[in-house]
ZASEVEX-653170 format. One line per 8 residues: number of its first residue (from 1); their letters; for each residue x, y, z of C-alpha. Coordinates in pm, 1 decimal, padded with zeros to 6 digits. Example, Ala and Ser with C-alpha at 12.3 -4.5 7.8 and 13.67 -1.06 7.14 Angstrom:
REM residues 2
1	as	01230.0/-00450.0/00780.0  01367.0/-00106.0/00714.0
This chain:
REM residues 415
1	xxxxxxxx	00000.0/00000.0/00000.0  00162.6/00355.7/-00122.4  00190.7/00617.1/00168.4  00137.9/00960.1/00103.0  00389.6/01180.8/00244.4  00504.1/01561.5/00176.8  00837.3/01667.5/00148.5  01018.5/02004.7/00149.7
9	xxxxxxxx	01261.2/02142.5/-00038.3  01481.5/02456.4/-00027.3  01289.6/02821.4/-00024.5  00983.1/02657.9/00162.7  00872.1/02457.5/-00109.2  00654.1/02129.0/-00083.9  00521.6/01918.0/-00292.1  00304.1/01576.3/-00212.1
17	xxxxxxxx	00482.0/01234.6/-00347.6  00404.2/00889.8/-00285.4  00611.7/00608.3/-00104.1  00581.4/00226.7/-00170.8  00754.4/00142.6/00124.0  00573.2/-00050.1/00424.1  00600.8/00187.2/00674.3  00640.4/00581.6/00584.0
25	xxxxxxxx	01005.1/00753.4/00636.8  01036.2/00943.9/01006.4  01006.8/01303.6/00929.4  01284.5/01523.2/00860.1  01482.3/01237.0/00669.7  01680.6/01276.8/00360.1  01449.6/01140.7/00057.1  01547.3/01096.8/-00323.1
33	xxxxxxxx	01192.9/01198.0/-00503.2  01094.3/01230.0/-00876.9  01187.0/01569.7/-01068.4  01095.5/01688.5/-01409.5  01346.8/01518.6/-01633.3  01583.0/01361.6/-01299.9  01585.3/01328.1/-00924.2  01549.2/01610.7/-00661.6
41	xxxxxxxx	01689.7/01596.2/-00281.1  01419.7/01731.5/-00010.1  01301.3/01650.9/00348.0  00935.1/01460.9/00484.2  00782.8/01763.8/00619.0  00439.8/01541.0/00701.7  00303.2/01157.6/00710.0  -00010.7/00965.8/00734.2
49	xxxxxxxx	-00323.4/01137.2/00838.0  -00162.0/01484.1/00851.1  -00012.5/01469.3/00496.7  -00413.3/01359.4/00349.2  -00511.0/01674.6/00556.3  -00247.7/01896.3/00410.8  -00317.0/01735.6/00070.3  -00688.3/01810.3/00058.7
57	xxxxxxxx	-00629.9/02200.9/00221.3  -00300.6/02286.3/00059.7  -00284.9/02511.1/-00271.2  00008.2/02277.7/-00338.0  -00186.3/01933.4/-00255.5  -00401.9/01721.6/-00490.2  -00689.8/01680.9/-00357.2  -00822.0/01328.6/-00367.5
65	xxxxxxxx	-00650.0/01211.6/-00639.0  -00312.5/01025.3/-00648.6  00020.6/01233.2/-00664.1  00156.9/01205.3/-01008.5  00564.4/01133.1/-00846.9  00670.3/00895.4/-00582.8  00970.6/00899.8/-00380.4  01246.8/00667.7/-00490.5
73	xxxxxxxx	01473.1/00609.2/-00163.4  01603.1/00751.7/00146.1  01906.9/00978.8/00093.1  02282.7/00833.9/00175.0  02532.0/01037.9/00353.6  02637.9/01096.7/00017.1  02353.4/01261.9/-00098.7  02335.4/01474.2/00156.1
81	xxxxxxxx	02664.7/01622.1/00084.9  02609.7/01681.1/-00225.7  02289.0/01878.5/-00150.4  02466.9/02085.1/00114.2  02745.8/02169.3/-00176.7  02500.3/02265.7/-00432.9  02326.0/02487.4/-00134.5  02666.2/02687.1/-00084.6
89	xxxxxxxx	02708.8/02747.8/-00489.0  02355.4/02872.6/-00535.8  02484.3/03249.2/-00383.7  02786.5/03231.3/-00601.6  02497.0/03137.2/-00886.4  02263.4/03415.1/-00876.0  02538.9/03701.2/-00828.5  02670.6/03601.4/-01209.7
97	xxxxxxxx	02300.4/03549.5/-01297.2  02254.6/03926.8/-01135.7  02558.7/04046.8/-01388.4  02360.4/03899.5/-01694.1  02044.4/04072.0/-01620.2  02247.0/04420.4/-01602.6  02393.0/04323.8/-01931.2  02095.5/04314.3/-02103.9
105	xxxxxxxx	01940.4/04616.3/-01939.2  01625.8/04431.2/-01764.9  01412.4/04603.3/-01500.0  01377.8/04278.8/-01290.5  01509.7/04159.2/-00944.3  01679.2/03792.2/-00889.1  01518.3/03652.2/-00571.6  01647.6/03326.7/-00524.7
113	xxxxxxxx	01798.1/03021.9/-00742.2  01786.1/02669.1/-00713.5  01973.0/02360.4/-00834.4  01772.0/02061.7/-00877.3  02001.9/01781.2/-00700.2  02104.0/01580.4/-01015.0  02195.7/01960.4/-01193.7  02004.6/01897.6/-01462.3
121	xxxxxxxx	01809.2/02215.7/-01441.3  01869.3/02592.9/-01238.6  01537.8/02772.9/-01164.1  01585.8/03128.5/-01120.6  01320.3/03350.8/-00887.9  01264.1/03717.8/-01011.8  00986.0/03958.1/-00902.3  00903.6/04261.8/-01151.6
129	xxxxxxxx	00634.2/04528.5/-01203.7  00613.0/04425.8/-01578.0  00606.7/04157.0/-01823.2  01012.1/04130.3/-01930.5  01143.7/03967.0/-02222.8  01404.3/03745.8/-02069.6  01511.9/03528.1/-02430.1  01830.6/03645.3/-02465.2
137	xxxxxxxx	01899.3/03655.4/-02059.1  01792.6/03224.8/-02092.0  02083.9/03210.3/-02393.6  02285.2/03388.8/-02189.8  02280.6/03198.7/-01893.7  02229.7/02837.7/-02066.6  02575.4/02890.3/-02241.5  02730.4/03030.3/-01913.5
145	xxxxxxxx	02599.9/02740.2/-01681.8  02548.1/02426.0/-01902.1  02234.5/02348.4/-01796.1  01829.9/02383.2/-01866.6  01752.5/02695.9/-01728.3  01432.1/02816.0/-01556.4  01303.6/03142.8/-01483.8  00960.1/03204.6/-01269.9
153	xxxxxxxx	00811.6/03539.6/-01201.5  00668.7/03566.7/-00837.6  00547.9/03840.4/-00617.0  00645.9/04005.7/-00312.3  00476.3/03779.0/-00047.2  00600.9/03456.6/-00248.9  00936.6/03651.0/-00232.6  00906.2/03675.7/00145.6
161	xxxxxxxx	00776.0/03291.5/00211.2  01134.6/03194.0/-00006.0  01333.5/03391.2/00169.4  01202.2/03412.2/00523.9  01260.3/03596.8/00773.7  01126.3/03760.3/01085.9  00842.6/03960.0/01200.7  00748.3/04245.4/01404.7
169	xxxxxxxx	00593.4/03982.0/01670.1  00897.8/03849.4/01691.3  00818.4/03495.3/01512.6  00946.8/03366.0/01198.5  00704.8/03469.8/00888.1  00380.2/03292.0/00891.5  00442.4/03225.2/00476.9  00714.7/03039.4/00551.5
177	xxxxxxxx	00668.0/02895.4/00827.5  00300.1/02720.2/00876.1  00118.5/02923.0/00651.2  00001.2/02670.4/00405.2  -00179.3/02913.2/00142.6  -00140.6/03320.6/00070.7  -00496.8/03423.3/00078.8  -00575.0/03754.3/-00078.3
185	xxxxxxxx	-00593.3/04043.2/00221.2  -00791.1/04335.1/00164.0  -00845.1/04681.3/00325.6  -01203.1/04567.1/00436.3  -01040.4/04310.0/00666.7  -00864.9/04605.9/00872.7  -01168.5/04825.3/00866.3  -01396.7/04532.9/01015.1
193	xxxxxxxx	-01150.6/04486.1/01298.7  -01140.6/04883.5/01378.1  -00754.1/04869.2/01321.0  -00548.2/05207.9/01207.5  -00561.0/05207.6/00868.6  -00200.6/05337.4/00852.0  -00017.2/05154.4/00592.2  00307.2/05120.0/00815.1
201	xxxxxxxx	00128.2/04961.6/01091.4  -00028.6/04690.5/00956.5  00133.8/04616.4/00644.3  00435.1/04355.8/00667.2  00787.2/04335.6/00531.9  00687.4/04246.1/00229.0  00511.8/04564.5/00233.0  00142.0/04385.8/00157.1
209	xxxxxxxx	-00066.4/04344.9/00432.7  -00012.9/04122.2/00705.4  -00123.9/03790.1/00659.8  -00241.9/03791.4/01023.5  -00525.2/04010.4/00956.0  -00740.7/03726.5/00838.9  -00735.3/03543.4/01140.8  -00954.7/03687.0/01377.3
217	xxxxxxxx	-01159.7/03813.6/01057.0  -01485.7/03573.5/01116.1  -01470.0/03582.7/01450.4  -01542.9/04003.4/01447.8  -01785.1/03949.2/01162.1  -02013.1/03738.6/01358.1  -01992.2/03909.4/01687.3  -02089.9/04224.2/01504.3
225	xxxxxxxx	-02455.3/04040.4/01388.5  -02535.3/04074.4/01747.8  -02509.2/04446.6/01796.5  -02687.6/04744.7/01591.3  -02578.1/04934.0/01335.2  -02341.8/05228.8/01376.4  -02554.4/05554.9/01339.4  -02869.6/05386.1/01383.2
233	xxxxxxxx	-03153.4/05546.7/01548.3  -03283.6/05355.0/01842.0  -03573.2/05440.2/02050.6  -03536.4/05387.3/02411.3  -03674.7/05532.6/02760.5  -03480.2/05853.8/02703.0  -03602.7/05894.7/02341.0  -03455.3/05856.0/02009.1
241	xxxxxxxx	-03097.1/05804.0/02101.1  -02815.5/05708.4/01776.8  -02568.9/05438.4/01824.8  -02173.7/05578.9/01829.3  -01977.5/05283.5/01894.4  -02004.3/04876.0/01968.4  -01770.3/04693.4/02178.1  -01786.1/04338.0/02089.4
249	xxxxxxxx	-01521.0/04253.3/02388.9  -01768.2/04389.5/02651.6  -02079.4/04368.9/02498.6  -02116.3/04750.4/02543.4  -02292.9/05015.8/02384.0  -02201.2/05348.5/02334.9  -02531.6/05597.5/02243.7  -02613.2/05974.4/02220.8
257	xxxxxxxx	-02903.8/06184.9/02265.5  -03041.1/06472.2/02010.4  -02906.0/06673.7/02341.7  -02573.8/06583.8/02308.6  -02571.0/06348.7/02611.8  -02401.5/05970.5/02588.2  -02416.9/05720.3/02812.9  -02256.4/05328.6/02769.4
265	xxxxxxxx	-02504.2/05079.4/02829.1  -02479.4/04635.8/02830.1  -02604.7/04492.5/02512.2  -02844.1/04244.2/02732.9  -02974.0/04586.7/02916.0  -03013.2/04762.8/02585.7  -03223.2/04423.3/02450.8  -03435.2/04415.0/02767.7
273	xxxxxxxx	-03551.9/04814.8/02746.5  -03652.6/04770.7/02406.9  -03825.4/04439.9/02461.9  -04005.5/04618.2/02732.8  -04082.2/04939.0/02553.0  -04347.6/04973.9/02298.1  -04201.4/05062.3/01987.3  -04445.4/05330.1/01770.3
281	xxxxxxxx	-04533.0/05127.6/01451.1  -04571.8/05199.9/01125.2  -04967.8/05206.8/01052.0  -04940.0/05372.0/00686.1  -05111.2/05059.3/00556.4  -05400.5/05011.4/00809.0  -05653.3/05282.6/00591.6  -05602.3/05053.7/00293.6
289	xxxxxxxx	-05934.1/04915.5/00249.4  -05969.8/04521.1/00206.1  -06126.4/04417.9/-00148.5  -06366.7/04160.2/-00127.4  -06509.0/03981.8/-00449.9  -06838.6/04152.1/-00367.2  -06659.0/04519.7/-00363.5  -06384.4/04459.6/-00605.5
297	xxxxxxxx	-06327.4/04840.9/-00589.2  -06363.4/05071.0/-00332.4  -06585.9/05419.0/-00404.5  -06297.0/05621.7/-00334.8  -06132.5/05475.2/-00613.8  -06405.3/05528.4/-00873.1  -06395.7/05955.7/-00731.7  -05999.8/05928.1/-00816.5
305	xxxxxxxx	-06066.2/05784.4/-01162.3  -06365.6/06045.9/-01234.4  -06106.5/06352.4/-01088.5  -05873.7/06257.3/-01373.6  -06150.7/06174.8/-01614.4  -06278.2/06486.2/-01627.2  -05931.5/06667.1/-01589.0  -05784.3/06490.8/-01881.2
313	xxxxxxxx	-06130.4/06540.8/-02095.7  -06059.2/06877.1/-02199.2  -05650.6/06834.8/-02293.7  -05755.5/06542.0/-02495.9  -06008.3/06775.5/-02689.1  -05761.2/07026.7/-02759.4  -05512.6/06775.7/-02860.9  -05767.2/06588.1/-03096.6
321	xxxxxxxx	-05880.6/06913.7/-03220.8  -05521.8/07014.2/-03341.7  -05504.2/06662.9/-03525.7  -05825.3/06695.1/-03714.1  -05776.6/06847.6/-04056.7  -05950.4/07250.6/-04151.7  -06206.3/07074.1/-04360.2  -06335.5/06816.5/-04077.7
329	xxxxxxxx	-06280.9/07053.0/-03792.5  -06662.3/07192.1/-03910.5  -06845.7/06852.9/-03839.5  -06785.4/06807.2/-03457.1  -07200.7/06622.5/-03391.6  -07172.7/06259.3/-03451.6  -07477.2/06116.8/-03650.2  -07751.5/05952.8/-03437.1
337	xxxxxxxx	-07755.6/05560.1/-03427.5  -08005.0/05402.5/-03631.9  -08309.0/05283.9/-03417.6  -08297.6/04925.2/-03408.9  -08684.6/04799.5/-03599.5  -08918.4/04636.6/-03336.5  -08999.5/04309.7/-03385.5  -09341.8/04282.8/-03189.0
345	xxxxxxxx	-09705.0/04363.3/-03313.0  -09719.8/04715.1/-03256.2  -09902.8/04808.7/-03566.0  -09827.6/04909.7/-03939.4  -09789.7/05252.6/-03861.5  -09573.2/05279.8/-03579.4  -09263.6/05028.0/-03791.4  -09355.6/05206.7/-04142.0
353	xxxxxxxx	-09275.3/05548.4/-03890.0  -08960.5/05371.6/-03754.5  -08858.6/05274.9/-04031.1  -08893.7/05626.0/-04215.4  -08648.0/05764.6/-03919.9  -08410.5/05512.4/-03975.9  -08362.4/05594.2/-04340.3  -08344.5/05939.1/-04321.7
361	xxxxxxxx	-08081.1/05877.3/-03977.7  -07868.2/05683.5/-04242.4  -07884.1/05958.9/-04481.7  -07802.6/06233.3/-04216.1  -07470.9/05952.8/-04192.4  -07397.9/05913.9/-04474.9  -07393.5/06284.3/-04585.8  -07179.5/06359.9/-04276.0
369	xxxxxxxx	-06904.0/06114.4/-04379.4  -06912.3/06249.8/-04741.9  -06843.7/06576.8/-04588.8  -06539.6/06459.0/-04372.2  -06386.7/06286.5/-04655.6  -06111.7/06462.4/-04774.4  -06130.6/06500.7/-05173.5  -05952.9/06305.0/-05361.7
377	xxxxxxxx	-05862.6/06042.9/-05141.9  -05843.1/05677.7/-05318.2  -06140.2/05447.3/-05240.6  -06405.5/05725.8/-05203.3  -06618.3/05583.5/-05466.7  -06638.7/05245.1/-05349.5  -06772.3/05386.3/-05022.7  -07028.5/05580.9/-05176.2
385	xxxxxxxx	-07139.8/05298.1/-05410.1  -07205.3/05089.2/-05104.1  -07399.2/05355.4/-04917.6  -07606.3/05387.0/-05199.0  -07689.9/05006.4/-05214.7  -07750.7/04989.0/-04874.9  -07987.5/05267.8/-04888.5  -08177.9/05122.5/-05187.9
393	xxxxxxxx	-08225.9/04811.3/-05067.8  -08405.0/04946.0/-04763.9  -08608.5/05207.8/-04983.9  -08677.4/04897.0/-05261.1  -08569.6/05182.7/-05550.3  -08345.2/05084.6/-05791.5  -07930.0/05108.6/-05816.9  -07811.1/05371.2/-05985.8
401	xxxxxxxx	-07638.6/05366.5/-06306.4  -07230.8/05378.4/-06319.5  -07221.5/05778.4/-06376.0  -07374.9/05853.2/-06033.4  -07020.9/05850.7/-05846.2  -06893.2/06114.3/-06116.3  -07257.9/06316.9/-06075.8  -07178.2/06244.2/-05687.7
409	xxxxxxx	-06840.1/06394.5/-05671.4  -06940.9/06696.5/-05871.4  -07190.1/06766.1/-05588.3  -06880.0/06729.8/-05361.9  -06692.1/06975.8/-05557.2  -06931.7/07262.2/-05578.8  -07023.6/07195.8/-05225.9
């Protein structure tokens, strides 16, 4: 059964490998592991339960799947000396590295280098504000060393976890120490915590901020759920008072009067006086009336709608008034309906009466529309031809020859 185990290598770096061995290696021994093209010296850093931990937390780790490298052997006496030699020549590396970049006038900064074990590759750590076009610099130093040669870009807080170092608390850097991931820090996280927002206090010497900020982050964030709002308006026995300031330590309250007066007061005494004081409440809604299916709508909403009925009546007069045309401004009546004929027995000479109005109400129509018709426009004699079949099939006098539209709009004309 493969053990998973983590080892460490120079500038703080681990990777997860796995061992075929029957029992795991003791941590902090000397292991042989796979490398890209070779074999890399390093040092178990973590075993057994801790490593699957560390593997499934880890930005480095892999989760739940296999690592893709295992770890060949423990490391000889002579392997260690060899590591510990090419240790003392990576200084001596990166100075003549340092030379190169100045010879072909590069705005970037060597951080670190490092030899894999079997010196089949040199990976060189820079940090820069820009992209930089390092081709020639790789020539350069291929030729000079004899090697593959590796360059990585990092930034200022990887720069600090390779190097190390110490803080203002007096410990070694978190990054390089236990920290196993750089979460992003913000500006938020120091204004949550009520913390000067100074740059020089609470940034560290990689001049980002502290990676300690986050750490008592969540534990502010939910104390602060249990206290109101700064500048919110409370009311309480002595009025409307406005909170100034919440201390989540004490579980005190600091609040002010329109006077000018403050007074600090327990969170559970400040939760008991408003439990026990009536609050006024908002009764905005209670005039709304309730519609029922048998009231749909209530009579004050039928006034509202007649108000603006009879406001809007005359603007939309105007306005339909300066639509109209000059010619059908003149006709403003509308021609009466035609009375519907009666169907019961109510004698000859009531319907043949009825039926006289309704003719002469369709002729009263159909003379008004010939008058709002503007002359000229296409389709008028079609119209006119069916008014004039309509009439004489309820007067039982014959259609009219073809010439009647012409004889019709020459009465239009001279009208």
């Amino acid at each position: 059964m493969a053990h998973l185990i983590e080892v460490a290598f120079r500038g703080n770096r681990k990777e997860f490998f796995s061992w075929t061995g029957e029992t795991a290696p003791p941590l902090k021994a000397g292991v042989i592991v796979e490398a890209d093209r070779g074999e890399d010296f390093g040092r178990v850093h973590s075993t057994g339960a801790l490593a699957e931990v560390r593997c499934n937390g880890c930005a480095h780790g892999c989760g739940t799947t296999p690592p893709p490298r295992a770890a060949l052997r423990l490391a000889t006496k002579a392997d260690e000396q060899l590591d510990r030699e090419l240790t003392a020549e990576n200084e001596d590396v990166r100075r003549k590295s340092m030379e190169r970049v100045k010879a072909n006038h590069l705005v970037m900064k060597l951080t670190d280098v490092e030899w894999q074990w079997d010196r089949r590759k040199l990976t060189i750590y820079f940090t820069a504000e820009r992209r930089v076009d390092f081709r020639g610099l790789v020539r350069d130093l291929a030729a000079l060393f004899r090697t593959r040669i590796e360059l990585k870009q990092i930034g200022v807080r990887d720069e600090a976890k390779r190097l190390s170092g110490v803080g203002r608390c007096g410990r070694e850097y978190c990054s390089a120490s236990w920290l196993p991931d750089l979460r992003p820090v913000n500006l938020g996280v120091a204004k949550d915590q009520k913390l000067s927002l100074n740059p020089q206090q609470i940034s560290g010497a990689c001049g980002r901020l502290m990676c300690c900020l986050r750490y008592e982050h969540e534990f502010y964030v939910l104390s602060r759920r249990k206290f109101p709002k700064e500048g919110k308006i409370l009311t309480t026995s002595l009025g409307e008072e406005k909170v100034i300031a919440c201390d989540i330590f004490n579980e005190r309250i600091t609040l002010r009067t329109a006077d000018g007066d403050s007074r600090v007061i327990a969170l559970a005494d400040l939760r008991t006086e408003l439990e026990g004081l009536d609050q006024p409440t908002d009764h905005a809604h209670d005039d709304v009336p309730s519609h029922t299916a048998d009231d749909p709508v209530d009579a004050s909403v039928h006034a509202m709608l007649d108000t603006v009925e009879m406001e809007i009546a005359p603007l939309m007069a105007a306005m339909t008034a300066a639509a109209m045309p000059a010619e059908a401004m003149a006709v403003v009546e509308v021609a009466p309906l035609p009375v519907p004929h009666v169907v019961e027995d109510v004698g000859e000479d009531v319907v043949e009466e009825t039926a006289t109005q309704a003719a002469e109400s369709e002729d009263a129509a159909g003379d008004a529309t010939r008058r709002k018709r503007r002359r000229g426009r296409r389709g008028g004699r079609r119209l006119r031809a069916a008014e004039q079949r309509r009439q004489s099939e309820q007067d039982g006098s014959p259609m009219p020859p073809d010439g009647g539209d012409d004889a019709d709009d020459g009465d239009d004309n001279e009208e």
